[in-house]
N, C-alpha and C positions, 0 to 999 in steps of 0.2 A: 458183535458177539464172537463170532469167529476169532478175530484179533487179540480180544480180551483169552479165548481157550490158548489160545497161542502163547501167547505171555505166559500164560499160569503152565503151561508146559513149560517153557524155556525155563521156567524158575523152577520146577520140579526136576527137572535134567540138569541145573546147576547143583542143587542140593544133593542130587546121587553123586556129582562128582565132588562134591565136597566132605563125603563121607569118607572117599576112598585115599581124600591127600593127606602127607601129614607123616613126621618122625618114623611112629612106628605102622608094620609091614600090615596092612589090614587092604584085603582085597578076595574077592571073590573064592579067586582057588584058596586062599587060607580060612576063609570062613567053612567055607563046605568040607575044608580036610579036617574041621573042626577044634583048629586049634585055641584054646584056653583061651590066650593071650589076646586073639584077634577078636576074639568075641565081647571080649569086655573092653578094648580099648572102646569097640564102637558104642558099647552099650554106655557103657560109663563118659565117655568122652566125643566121639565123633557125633552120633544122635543128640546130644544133650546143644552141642558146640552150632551145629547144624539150625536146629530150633531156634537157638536165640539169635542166632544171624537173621531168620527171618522172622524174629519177633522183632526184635531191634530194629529192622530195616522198615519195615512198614509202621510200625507205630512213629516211628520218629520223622516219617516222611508225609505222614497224617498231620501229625502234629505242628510242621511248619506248615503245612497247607491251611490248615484254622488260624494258627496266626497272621499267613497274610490274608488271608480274608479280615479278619479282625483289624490287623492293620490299614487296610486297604492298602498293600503295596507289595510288590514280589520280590525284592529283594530283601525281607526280613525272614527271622526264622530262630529258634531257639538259640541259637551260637554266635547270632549276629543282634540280640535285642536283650544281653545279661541274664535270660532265664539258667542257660547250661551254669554261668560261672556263680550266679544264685544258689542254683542245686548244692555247688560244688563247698559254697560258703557254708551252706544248712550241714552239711553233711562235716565238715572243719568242724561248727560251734558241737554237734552231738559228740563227735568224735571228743572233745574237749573237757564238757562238762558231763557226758555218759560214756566214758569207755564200754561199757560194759551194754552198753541197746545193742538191742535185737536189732537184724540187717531190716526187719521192717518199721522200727520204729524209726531208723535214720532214714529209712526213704520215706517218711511221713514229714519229718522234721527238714529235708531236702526241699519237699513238694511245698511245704509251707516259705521255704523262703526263694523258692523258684517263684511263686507264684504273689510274692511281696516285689521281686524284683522286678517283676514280668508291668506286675502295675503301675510301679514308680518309675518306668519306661514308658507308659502309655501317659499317664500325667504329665513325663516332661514333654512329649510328643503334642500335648497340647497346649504348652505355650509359645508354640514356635511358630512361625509363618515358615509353611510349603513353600516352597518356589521351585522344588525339582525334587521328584520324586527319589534322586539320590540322599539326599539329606538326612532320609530318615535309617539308611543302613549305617551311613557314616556316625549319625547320633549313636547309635544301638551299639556300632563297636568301640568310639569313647566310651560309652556305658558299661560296655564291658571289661573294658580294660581297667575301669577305676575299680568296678568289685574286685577282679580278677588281681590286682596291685594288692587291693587290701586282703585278702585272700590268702595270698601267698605271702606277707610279710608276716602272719601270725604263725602260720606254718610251718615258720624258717624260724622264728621265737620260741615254737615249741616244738620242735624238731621234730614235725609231720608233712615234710617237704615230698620224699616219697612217697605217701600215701594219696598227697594233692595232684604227682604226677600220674598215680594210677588213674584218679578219676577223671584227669583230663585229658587222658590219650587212651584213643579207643583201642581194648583189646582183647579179643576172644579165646587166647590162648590155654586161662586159667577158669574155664567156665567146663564145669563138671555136672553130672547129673545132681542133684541140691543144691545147687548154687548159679540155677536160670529162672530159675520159677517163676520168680517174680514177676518177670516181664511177660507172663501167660497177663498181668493186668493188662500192659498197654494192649495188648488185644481185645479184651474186653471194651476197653476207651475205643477202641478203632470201630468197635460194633455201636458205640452209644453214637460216633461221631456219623457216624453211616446216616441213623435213626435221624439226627438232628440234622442233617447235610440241610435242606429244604429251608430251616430257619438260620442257618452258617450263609447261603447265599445270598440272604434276602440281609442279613445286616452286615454283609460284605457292599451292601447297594448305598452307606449309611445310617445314620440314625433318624434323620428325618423323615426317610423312604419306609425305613421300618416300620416307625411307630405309625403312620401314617398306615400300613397295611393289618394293624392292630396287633405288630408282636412287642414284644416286651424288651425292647433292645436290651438293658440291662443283664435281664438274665439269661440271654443270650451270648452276651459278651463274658459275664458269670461264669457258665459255663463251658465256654469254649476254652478262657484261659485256664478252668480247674484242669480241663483235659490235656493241655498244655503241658502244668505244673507238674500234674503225675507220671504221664508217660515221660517225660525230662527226667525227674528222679528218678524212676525205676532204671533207665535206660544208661542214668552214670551212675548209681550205687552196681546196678549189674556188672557194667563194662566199659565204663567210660565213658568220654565225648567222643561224639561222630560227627565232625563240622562237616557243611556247608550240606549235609544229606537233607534237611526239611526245605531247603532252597532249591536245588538242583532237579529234586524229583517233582515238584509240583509244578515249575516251572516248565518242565519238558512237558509234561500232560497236560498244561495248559494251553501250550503251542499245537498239541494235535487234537484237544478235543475242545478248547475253551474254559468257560468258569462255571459249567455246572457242576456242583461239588456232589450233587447225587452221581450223575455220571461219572466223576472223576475219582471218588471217593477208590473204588474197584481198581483203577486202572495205576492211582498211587499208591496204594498197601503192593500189589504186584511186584512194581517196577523198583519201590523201596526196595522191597525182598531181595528182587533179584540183581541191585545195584551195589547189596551189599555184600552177596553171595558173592559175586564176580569181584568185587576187589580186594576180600578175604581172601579167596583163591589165590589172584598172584601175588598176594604177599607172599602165600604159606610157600611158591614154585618160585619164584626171583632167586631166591638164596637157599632154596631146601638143600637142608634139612632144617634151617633155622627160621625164623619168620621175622616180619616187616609186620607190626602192629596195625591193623586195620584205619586207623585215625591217621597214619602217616598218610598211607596210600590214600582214602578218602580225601583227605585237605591235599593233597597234588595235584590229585583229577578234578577236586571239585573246586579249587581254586580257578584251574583253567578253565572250566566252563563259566565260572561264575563271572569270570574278566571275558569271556563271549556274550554271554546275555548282555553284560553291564553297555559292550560296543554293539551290540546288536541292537538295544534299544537306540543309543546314541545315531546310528544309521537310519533309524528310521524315524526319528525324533527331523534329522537334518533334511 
């Protein structure tokens, strides 16, 4: 308990520093001298900017957590199993045949095909013979890559290339007060997934383990991918993709506390938060006054962790 207060400070002491960086002059002595300018940067932009780094951070870091329980494997996760590049398709066809939806009807029409693509990965997953637990991240990135192909070739036909690239590069820059909100859902999903942790772990054990204890694997698996699907759409219609963040954070909490997902559940909304707090930050300070897009900086760092788990495992596999 201790540990966990500790975290949730450390993430509340990032957040006040992340109010105060950033183009324009907002800090302390300009707020209290009361000037205009500094008060609404924050009100309108830093607070707003602030919230969804740590909505974003932990729902998303939730959300591959239920995936690889669902998977049974830790190196899967939204950006490695075609749900992000799904979203990102859902979001091309509304953009296509509805210019004119409302930002929550494409993160509906997103969620829908986040969560078509999420199942046609778990189908093909089951016609393959296991034989090394890598197999199945490496399936999930062909997978992605062939949406991700087709994706971008309509894009580039109907000249929505840069809007493809917004939603695939994570970025917090243009996130204003009315235009986060959305992602107050994946918080909510992070409360059902809390609720649900207890039946997440038990058909993380399998399906025969499951049904065997009398749950309803089905609609366990049901619902873990709809929590998937939404918090994914909300999270790129809001701001983009944020690779390897559902891999990285479940993964490190796994290593310090294990796979109880009720335990764990606390310790990766947290660490989400505050892992995405911390590499917003030296984006916006590397080059200030200009910034490093959060999706850069994320896929850098979490690249190279993700290539330490991958020899981590291998070390201890030998």
């Amino acid at each position: 308990m201790k540990l966990l207060s500790a975290a949730i400070a450390l993430t509340i002491g990032l957040a006040i520093v992340s109010l105060f960086i950033g183009a324009s002059d907002v800090s302390l002595s300009t707020l209290l001298s009361g000037q205009d300018r500094a008060v609404q940067v924050l009100l309108a932009s830093r607070i707003p900017r602030t919230l969804a780094l740590m909505l974003a951070g932990s729902s998303m870091a939730i959300a591959g957590m239920i995936m690889q329980m669902l998977v049974r494997n830790r190196f899967v996760e939204p950006s490695t199993a075609g749900t992000v590049e799904s979203a990102s398709m859902g979001l091309l066809v509304a953009t296509l045949v509805a210019p004119g939806m409302p930002v929550f009807g494409k993160m509906l029409v997103a969620a829908l095909f986040a969560l078509a693509g999420t199942a046609l990965f778990l189908r093909i997953l089951r016609q393959v013979k296991m034989r090394d637990v890598l197999i199945v991240p490496l399936i999930g990135i062909m997978f992605s890559g062939v949406i991700s192909a087709i994706t971008t070739f309509f894009a580039y036909r109907f000249d929505l290339l840069q809007s493809l690239l917004a939603w695939t590069t994570g970025d917090f820059s243009g996130v204003l007060r009315g235009r986060y909100e959305l992602l107050w859902i994946g918080f909510v999903l992070t409360i059902f997934a809390y609720i649900a942790a207890d039946r997440f772990t038990v058909a993380g054990m399998g399906r025969d383990f499951t049904v065997n204890l009398g749950v309803n694997y089905r609609r366990v698996v049901s619902l873990g991918l709809g929590i998937v699907s939404l918090v994914t759409a909300v999270v790129v219609v809001t701001v983009g993709m944020i690779p390897f963040l559902g891999l990285i954070v479940p993964n490190v909490v796994s290593i310090m506390f294990g796979d109880n997902m009720r335990k764990s559940v606390p310790w990766v909304a947290v660490m989400g938060a505050s892992f995405v707090l911390l590499c917003d930050i030296v984006g916006r300070v590397i080059r200030q006054p200009y910034e490093i897009p959060i999706g850069v900086v994320v896929g850098v760092v979490g690249s190279g962790i993700f290539l330490y788990l991958l020899l981590r495992r291998r070390a201890n596999v030998a």
